[in-house]
C-alpha positions as CSV (number, residue, x, y, z in Angstrom):
1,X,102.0,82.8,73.1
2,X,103.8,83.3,76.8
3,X,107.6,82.9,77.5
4,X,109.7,82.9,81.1
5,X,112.8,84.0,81.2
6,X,114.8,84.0,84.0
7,X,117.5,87.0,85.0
8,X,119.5,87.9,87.5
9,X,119.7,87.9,91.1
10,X,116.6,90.5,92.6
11,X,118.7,91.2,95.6
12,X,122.2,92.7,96.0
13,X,124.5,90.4,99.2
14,X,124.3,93.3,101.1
15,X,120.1,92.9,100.8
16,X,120.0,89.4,101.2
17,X,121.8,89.7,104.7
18,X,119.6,92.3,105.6
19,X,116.4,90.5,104.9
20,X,117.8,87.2,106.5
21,X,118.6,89.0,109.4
22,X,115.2,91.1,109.6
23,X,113.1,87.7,109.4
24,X,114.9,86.1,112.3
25,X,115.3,89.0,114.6
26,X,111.5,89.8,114.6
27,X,109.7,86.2,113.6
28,X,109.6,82.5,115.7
29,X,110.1,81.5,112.2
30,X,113.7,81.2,111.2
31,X,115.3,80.8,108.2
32,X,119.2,79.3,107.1
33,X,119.2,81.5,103.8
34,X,117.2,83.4,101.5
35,X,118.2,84.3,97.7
36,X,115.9,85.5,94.7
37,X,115.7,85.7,90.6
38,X,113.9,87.7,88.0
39,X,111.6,86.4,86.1
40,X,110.5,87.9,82.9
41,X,107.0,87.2,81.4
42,X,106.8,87.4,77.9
43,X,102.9,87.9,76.0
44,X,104.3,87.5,72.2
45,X,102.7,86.9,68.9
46,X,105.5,85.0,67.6
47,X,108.7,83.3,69.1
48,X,110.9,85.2,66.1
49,X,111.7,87.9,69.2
50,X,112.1,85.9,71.9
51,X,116.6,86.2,71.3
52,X,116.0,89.6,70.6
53,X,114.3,90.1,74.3
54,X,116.8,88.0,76.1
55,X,119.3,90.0,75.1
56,X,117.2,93.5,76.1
57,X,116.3,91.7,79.8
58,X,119.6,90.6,79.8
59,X,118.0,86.7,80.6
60,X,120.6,84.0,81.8
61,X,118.7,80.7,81.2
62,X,114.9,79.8,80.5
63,X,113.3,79.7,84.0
64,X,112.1,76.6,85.8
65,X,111.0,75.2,89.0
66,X,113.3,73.5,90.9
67,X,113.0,69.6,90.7
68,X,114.5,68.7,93.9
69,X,111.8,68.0,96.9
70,X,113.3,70.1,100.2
71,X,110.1,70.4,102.8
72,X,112.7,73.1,104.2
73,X,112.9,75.2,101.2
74,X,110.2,76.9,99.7
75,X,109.8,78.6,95.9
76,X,107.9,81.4,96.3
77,X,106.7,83.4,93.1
78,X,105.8,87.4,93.8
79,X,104.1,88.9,90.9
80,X,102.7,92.7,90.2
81,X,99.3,92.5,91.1
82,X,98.4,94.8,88.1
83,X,100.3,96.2,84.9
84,X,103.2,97.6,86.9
85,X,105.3,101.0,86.0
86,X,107.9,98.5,84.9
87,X,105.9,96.3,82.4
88,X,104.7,100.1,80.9
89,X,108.2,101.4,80.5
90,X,109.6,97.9,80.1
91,X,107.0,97.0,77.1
92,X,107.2,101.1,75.9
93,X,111.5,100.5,75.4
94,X,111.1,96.9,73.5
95,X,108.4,98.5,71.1
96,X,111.0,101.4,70.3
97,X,113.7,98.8,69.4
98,X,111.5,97.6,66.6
99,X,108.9,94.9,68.2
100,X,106.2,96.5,68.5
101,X,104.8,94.0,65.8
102,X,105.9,91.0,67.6
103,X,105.9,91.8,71.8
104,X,102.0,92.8,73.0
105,X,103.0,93.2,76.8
106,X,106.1,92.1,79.0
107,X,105.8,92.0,82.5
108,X,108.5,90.9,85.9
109,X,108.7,89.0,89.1
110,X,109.9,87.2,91.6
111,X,111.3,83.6,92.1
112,X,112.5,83.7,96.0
113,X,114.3,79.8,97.1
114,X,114.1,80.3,101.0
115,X,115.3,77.5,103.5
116,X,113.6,77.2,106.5
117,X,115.2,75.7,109.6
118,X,112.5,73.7,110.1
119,X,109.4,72.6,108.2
120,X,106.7,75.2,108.4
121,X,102.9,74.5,108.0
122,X,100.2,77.2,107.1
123,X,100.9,80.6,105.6
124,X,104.3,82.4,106.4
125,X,104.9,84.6,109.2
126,X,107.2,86.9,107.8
127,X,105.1,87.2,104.6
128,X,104.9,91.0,104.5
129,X,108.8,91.1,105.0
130,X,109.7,89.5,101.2
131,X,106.5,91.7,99.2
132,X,103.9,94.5,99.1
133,X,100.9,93.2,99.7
134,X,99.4,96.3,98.1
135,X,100.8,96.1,94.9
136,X,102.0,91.9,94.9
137,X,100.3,88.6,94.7
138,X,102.3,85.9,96.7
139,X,102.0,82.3,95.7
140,X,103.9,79.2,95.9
141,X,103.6,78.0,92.4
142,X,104.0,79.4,89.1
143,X,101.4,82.0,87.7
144,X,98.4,81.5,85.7
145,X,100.0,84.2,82.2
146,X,97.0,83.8,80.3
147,X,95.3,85.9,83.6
148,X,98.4,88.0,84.1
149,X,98.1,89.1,80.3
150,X,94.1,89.5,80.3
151,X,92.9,92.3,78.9
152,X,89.5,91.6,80.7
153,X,85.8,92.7,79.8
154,X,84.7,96.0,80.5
155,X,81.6,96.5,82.5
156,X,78.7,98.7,82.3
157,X,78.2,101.4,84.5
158,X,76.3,100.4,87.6
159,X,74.2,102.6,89.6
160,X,74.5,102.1,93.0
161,X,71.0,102.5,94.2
162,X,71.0,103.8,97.5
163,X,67.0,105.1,97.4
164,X,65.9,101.2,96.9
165,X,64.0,101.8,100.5
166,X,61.5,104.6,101.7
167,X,63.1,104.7,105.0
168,X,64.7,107.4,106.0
169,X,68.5,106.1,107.1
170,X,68.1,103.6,104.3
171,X,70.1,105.6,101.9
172,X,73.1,105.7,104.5
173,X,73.2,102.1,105.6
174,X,73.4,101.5,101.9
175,X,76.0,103.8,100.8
176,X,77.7,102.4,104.0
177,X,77.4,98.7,103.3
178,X,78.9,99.4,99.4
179,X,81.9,101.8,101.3
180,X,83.0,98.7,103.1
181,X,82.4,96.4,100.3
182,X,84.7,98.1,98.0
183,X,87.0,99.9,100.2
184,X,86.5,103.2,99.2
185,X,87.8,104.7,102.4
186,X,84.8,107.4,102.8
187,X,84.4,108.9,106.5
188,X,80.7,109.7,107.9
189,X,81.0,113.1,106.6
190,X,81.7,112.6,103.2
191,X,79.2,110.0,103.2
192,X,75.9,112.2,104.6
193,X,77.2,114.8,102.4
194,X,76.7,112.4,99.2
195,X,73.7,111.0,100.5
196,X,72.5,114.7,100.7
197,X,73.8,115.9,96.9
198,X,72.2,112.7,95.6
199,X,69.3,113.5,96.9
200,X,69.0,117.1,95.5
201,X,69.9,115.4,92.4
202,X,67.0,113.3,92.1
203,X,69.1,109.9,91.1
204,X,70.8,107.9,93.3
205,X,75.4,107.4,92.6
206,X,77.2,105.6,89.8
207,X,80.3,103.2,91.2
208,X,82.3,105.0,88.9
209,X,80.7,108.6,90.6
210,X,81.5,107.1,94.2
211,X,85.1,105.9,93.0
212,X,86.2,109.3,91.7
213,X,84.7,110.4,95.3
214,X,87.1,108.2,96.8
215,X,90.4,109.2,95.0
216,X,89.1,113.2,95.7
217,X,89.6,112.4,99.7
218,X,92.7,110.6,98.6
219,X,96.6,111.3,99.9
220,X,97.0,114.0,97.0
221,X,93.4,115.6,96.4
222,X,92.4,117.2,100.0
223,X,91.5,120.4,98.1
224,X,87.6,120.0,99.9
225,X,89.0,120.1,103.3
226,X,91.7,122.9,102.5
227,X,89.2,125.3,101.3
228,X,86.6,124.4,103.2
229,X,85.1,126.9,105.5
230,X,86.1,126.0,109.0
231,X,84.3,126.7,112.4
232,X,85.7,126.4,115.5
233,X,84.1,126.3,118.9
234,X,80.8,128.3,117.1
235,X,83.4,131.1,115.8
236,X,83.5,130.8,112.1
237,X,87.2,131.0,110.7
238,X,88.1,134.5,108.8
239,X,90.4,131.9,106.2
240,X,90.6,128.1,104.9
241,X,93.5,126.4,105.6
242,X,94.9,127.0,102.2
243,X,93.9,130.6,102.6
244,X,96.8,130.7,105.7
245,X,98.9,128.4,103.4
246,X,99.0,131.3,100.7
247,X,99.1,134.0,103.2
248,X,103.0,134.3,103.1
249,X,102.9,134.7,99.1
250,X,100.0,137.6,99.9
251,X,101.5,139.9,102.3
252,X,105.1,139.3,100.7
253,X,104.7,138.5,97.1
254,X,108.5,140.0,96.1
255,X,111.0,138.4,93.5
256,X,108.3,135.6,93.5
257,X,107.2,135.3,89.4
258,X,104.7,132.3,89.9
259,X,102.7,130.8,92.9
260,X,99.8,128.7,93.4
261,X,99.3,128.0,89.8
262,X,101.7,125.9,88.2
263,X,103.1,122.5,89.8
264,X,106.1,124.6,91.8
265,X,106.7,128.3,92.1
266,X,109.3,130.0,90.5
267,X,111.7,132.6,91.9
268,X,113.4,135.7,90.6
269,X,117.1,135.2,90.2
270,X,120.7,136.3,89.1
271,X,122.3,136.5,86.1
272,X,124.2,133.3,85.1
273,X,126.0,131.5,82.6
274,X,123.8,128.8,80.8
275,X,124.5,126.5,77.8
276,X,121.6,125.7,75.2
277,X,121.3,125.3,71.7
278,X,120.7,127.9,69.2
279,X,117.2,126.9,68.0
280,X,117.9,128.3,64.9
281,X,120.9,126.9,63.7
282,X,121.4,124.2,66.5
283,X,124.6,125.0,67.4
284,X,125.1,124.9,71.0
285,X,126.8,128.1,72.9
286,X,127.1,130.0,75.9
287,X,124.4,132.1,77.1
288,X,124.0,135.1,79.5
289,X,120.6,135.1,81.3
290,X,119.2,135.2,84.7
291,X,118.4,131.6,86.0
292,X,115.7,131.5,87.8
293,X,114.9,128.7,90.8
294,X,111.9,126.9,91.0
295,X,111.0,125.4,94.5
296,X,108.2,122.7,95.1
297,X,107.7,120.4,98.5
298,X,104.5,118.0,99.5
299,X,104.0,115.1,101.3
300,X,103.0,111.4,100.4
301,X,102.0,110.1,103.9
302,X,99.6,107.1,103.5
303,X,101.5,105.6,101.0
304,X,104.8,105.4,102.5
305,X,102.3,104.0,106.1
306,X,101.1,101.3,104.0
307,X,104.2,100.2,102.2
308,X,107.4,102.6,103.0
309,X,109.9,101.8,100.1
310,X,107.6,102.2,97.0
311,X,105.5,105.3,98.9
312,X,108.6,107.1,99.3
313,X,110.0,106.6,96.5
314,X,106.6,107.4,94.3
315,X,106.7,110.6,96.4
316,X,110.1,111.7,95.1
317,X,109.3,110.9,91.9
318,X,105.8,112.7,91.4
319,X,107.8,115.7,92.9
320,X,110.2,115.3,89.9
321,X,107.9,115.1,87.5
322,X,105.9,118.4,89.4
323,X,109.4,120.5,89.2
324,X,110.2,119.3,85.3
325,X,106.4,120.8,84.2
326,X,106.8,123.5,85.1
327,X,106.0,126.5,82.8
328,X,106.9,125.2,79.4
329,X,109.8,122.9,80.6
330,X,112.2,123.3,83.4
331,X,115.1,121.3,85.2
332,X,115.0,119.2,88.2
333,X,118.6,120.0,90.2
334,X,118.7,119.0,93.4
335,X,116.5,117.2,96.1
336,X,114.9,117.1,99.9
337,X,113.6,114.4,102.1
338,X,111.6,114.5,105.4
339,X,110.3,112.0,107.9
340,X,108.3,112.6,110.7
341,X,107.4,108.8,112.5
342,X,106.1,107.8,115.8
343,X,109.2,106.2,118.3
344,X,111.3,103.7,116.4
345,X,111.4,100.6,119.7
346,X,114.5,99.5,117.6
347,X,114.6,95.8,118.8
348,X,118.7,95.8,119.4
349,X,118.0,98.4,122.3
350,X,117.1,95.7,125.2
351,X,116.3,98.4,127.7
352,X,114.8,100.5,125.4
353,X,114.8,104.3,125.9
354,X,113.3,105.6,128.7
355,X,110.6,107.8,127.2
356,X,109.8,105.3,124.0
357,X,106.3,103.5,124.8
358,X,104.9,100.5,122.9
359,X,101.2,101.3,122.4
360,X,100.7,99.2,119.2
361,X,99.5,100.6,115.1
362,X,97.0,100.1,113.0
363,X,97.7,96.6,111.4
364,X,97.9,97.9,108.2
365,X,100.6,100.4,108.3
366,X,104.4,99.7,108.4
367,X,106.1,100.3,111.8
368,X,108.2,103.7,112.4
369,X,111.1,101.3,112.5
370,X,109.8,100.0,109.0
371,X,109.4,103.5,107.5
372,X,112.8,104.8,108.6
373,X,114.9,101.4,107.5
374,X,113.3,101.4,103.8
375,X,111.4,104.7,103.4
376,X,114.6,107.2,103.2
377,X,116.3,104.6,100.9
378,X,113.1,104.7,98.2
379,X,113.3,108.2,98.2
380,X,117.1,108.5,97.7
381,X,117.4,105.9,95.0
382,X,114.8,106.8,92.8
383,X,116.3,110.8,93.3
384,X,120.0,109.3,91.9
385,X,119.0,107.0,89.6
386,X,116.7,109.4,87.7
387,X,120.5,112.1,88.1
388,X,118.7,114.7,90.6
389,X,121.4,114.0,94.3
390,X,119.4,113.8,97.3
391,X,121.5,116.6,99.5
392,X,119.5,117.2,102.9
393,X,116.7,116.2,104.7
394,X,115.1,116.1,108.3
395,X,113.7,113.4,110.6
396,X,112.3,113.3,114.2
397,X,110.2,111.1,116.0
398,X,107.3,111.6,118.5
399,X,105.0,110.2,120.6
400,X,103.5,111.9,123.9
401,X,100.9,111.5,126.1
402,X,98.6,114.6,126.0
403,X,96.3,114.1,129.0
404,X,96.3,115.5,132.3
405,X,98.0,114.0,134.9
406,X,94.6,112.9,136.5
407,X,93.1,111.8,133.0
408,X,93.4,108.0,131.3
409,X,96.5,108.9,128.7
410,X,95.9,110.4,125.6
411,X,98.6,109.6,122.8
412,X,99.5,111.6,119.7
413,X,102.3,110.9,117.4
414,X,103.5,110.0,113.6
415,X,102.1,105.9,113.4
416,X,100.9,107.3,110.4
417,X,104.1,108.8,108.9
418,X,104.9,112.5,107.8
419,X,106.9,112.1,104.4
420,X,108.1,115.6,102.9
421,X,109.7,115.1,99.1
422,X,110.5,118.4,98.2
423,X,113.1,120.1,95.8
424,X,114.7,122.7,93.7
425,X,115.3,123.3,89.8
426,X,115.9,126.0,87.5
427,X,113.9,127.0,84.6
428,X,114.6,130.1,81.6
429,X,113.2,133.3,81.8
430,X,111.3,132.6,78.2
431,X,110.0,129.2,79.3
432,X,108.6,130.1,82.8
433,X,104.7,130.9,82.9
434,X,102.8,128.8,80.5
435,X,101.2,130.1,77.2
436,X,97.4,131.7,78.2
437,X,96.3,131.1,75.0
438,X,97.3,127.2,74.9
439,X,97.1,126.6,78.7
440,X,93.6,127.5,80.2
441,X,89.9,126.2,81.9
442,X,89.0,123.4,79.0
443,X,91.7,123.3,77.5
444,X,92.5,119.5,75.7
């Protein structure tokens, strides 16, 4: 059985104003006033724990559409397009306060009431202002729970035959036509190379073979271009890229204890005061040990292109969880930020600046205004509210034309984004390097 609840406002006042004002300074589309509710969807397998989950959601009366007929206000219902990292920590928290036997899954969303100034027909100009259309369905009526709580079918393996033709490009214009179909994102290169492995192979891909492709040339897996060999102009290159990443560590490895093979690098450091328990009679005390810093920074670009708030914020947090797994348990202290974004055209500017150009971006990523409004507030919110302070950061912006004075212009810049989440952390001497004998190649 399903239940709504409805909570609290979604948006602070301070949001609200922002958003309102956002719409109307960059659509035709205006709107008088904008406002927005949780709602809780509830997959139980009685109604015994619905009380018990109004009270843990904190629910303020059982949700329902609005009965008055406005054609200048619009109910608009944003839902996670998949299980989202709320439902997962939401369901795993009601489960551990004893209704595991009652709750099987409980998801949020949206309700959004927005007036319009006038009537509008056909889809919403300022859609992508109010959701991610990445990780959100938007719709203008309730949705369907017994497809939000699914479990679906599993399917069979399917083998993508891409040798169904004796012609000799077949196998490319194949592998091609199912890249676009199902957005895998593969380039030409990575595409003749599988075509090539394949055929060694004697047996054409499986989608789930071509998918794992996919998320290897993703944002966080670029291991086959860092180590790849690398000619340039016919010279072949004496390192890989990661080769001149880990060159530093090489040629200087002191009062460095671990680099390049755990999920941050730890540090040598000074002798410190450091309170812990007494494993062996759990009493806590004062220690005397040296406290050693751990470091760790990396990027999450594309995500925080396509939808700047979550992508930053998802960045900070992976680099979180990097810093605590470290060796055999460390401590996340203290965090970075970075942005690096093509010229921000902000609109309030009516002159503009005199070396800012508008050349357009790909229609899929976020402006650099975009990135720089919402991305640096992801990042710093999920830092605080998980207790590690956000302290510095950096930020610059670029676009320049690189052709010759006599050449058509030649841009470079950042329309897709630099983010940098980075950090620092402290872990004990005795819990630094993992155990060889339970960490190692196979290990389960």
């Amino acid at each position: 059985m399903y239940e709504v609840l409805r909570g609290g406002s979604c948006y602070t006042p301070f949001e609200e104003s922002k958003l309102l004002t956002r719409i109307n300074e960059k659509h035709c589309t205006k709107i008088r006033q904008i406002s927005g509710h949780w709602l809780f969807y509830i997959n139980l397998s009685s109604d015994g724990a619905v009380d018990k989950i109004k009270s843990l959601v904190q629910a303020v009366d059982p949700a329902s559409a609005s009965s008055v007929r406005n054609p200048s206000r619009l109910d608009i219902y944003i839902t996670p397009r998949n299980i989202s990292p709320w439902s997962s920590r939401a369901t795993n928290i009601a489960h551990d306060c004893g209704l595991k036997n009652e709750l099987y899954r409980l998801e949020r969303g949206r309700c959004l009431a927005i007036e319009l100034e006038k009537p509008c027909s056909g889809d919403l100009p300022f859609r992508d202002e109010i959701y991610d259309r990445m990780t959100e369905v938007l719709t203008y009526s309730p949705p369907d729970l017994g497809q939000m709580f699914n479990d679906g079918i599993r399917k069979p393996l399917e083998v993508v035959d891409i040798f169904n033709s004796e012609e000799a490009s077949a196998p490319l214009a194949t592998l091609k036509a199912y890249n676009q179909q199902m957005g895998l994102g593969l380039d030409q290169t990575n595409m003749e190379y599988l075509v090539a492995e394949y055929k060694n192979l004697g047996r054409p891909p499986t989608d789930v073979e071509l998918f794992m492709w996919a998320q290897v040339n993703s944002e966080h897996c670029r291991h086959h271009v860092f180590n790849a060999a690398w000619t340039i102009d016919g010279l072949p290159m004496e390192n890989t890229l990661f080769d001149m990443i880990k060159k530093t560590h090489k040629v200087t490895p002191d009062f460095t204890l671990s680099a390049y093979s755990d999920n941050a690098a730890v540090l040598s450091g000074e002798t410190g005061n450091y309170w812990a328990p007494d494993y062996s009679s759990g009493v806590w005390a004062l220690h005397k040990e040296e406290v050693q810093p751990l470091i760790k920074v990396e990027t999450h670009n594309h995500p925080t292109a396509i939808s700047p708030f979550p992508g930053a914020s998802t960045g900070s947090g992976g680099e979180i969880r990097d810093e605590g797994s470290v060796g055999r348990g460390s401590q996340p202290k203290a965090s970075l930020v970075g942005f690096f974004v093509s010229d921000l055209l902000i609109p309030s500017e009516k002159s503009g600046r005199p070396w800012e150009k508008e050349i357009g971006k790909p229609s899929h990523y976020a402006s650099s205004l975009d990135i720089m409004t919402e991305g640096p507030i992801g990042s710093a919110r999920f830092n605080n509210e998980f207790g590690r302070p956000n302290l510095a950061g950096t930020f610059r912006t670029l676009l320049t034309n690189t052709a010759q004075p006599d050449q058509p212009p030649e841009w470079r810049g950042y329309h897709k984004p630099i983010m940098i989440a980075g950090g620092i952390g402290t872990v004990r001497p005795q819990h630094a390097i993992k155990e060889s004998t339970r960490v190692f190649n196979g290990a389960q």
